[in-house]
C-alpha positions as CSV (number, residue, x, y, z in Angstrom):
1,X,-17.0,76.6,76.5
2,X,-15.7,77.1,80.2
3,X,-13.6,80.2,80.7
4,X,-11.5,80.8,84.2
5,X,-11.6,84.0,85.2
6,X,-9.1,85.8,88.0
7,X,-10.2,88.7,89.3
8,X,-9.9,91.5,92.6
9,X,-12.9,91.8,94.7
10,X,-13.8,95.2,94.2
11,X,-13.0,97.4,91.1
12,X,-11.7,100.4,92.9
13,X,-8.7,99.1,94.1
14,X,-5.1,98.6,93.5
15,X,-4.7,95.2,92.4
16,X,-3.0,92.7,94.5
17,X,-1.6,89.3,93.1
18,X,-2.1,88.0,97.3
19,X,-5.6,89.0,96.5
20,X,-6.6,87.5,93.1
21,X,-9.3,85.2,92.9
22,X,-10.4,82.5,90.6
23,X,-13.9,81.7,89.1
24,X,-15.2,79.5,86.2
25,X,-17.9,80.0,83.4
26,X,-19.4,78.9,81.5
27,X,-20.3,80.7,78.1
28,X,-20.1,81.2,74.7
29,X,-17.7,83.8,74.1
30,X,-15.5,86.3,76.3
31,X,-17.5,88.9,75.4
32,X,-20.1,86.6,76.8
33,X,-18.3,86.3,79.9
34,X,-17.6,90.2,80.4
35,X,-21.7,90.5,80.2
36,X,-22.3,88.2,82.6
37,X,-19.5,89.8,85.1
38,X,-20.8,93.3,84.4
39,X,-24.4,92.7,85.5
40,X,-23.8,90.6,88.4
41,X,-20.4,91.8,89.9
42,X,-18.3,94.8,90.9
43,X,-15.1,92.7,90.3
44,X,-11.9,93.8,88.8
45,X,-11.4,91.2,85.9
46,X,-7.7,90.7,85.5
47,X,-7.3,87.9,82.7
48,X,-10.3,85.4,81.2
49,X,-9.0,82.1,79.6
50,X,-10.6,80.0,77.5
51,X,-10.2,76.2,79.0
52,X,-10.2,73.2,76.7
53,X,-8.5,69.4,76.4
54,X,-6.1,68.8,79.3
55,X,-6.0,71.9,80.1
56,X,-9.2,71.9,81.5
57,X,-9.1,68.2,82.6
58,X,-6.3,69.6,85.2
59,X,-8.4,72.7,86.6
60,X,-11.5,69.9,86.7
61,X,-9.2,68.0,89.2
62,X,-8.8,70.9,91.6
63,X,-11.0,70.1,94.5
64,X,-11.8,74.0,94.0
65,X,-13.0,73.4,90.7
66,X,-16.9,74.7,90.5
67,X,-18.6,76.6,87.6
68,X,-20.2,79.9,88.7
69,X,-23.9,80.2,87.8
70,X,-25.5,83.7,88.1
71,X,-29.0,83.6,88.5
């Protein structure tokens, strides 16, 4: 399942709506998700949602559509 994620850079700050960001996964489950962010970020995670049907055929259409992949 693909799951958008918004997020604030660093998790020591204040969040900021001007400053939230938006990334996609890909992964089983949120817990899933939360993993992944833990080990390979220091973000702020504000909200993961699960994306399925149209609604993820209209954030596919966004030219800044792009799944992140941690290595």
């Amino acid at each position: 399942m693909i799951y958008k994620v918004l997020y604030q850079d660093e998790n020591n700050s204040n969040p900021k709506r001007e400053a939230t960001k938006t990334l996609y996964l890909e992964a089983k489950t949120v817990a899933d998700v939360r993993t992944m962010l833990e080990k390979h970020t220091k973000h702020n995670i504000e909200f993961i949602e699960p994306l399925e049907g149209k609604h993820l055929e209209f954030e596919e259409n966004d030219p800044g559509f792009k799944i992140t992949e941690f290595k």
